[in-house]
C-alpha positions, 0 to 999 in steps of 0.5 A: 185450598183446604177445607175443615174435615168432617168425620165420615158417619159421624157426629160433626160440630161447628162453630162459627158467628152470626152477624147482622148487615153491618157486621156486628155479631149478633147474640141472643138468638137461642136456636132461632135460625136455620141450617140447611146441608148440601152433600157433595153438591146435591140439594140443600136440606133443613138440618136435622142435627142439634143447634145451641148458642154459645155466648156473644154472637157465637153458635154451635151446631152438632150435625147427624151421623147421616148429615155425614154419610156422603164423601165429598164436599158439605156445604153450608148454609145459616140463615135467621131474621136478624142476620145476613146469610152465613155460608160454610164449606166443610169436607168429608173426607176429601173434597173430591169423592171419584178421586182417586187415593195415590200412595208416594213414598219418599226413601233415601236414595242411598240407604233406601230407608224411608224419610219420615218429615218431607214436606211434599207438594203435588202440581200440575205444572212443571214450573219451579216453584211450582204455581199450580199445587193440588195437595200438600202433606208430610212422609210419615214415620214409613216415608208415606205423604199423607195431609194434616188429617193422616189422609193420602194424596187424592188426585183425579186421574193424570200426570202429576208433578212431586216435589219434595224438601227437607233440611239435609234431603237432596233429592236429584229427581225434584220433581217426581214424575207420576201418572195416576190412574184407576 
């Protein structure tokens, strides 16, 4: 599952629509309604950041750099008089904060270049396809898997299964065996 990225120690923005019981967007509530932030599971704290309505129904909020200080997970979550609750999930950095950041390189097993534009999915079962996938990314231009926000694969410590694709690409070794450990 993927989650919005937040930048660490930085300024954040969200957008997103509040609605009341019926699921009608609500508009005009200026910055009557309130936000509270858990970081990486801790307590939900009254927000600190900037609020501001947008149009419509539509509301924007500008976290602190300290509402982004902590890697892992940032929940979420909107309340005002006039509207159901709204929850929100937003990651920082990866979702996971003891993971652990596993370089894969994927080269061309004849000439031994790296192959930049491989799709590569990690599993934790050796089923094809696999069902079970953790992480997905693409080989840079130096073959490194990274996801869409440039990061490494960031796994808990154990066996993991790669599988790689592209057009042209013949891997024999599909999937790639490959134990992570600290």
């Amino acid at each position: 599952m993927w989650f919005p990225e937040w930048k660490l120690n930085q300024q954040n923005r969200i957008c997103f629509v509040q609605v009341d019981a019926n699921y009608q967007e609500v508009a005009g509530l200026g910055v009557a309604w309130d936000l509270f932030i858990s970081k990486n599971g801790g307590a939900f704290i009254p927000s600190a950041g900037a609020k501001s309505e947008i149009s419509d129904g539509w509301y924007s909020y500008l976290s602190t750099a300290a509402e982004a200080d902590t890697i892992g997970p940032v929940a979420i979550r909107v309340t005002s008089l006039l509207t159901i609750v709204q929850n929100l999930e937003y990651v920082v950095q990866q979702r996971n904060a003891g993971c652990i950041e596993y370089t894969y390189i994927v080269n061309n097993s004849v000439s031994l270049n790296p192959l930049e534009d491989v799709e590569v999915w990690v599993s934790i079962d050796l089923v094809a396809p696999p069902t079970n996938i953790v992480w997905y990314g693409r080989t840079d231009v130096f073959g490194v898997a990274r996801d869409e926000n440039g990061n490494l694969p960031c796994l808990d410590a154990g066996t993991y299964y790669f599988w790689k694709e592209q057009m042209g690409f013949i891997d024999d070794q599909n999937p790639d065996t490959e134990v992570v450990s600290p």
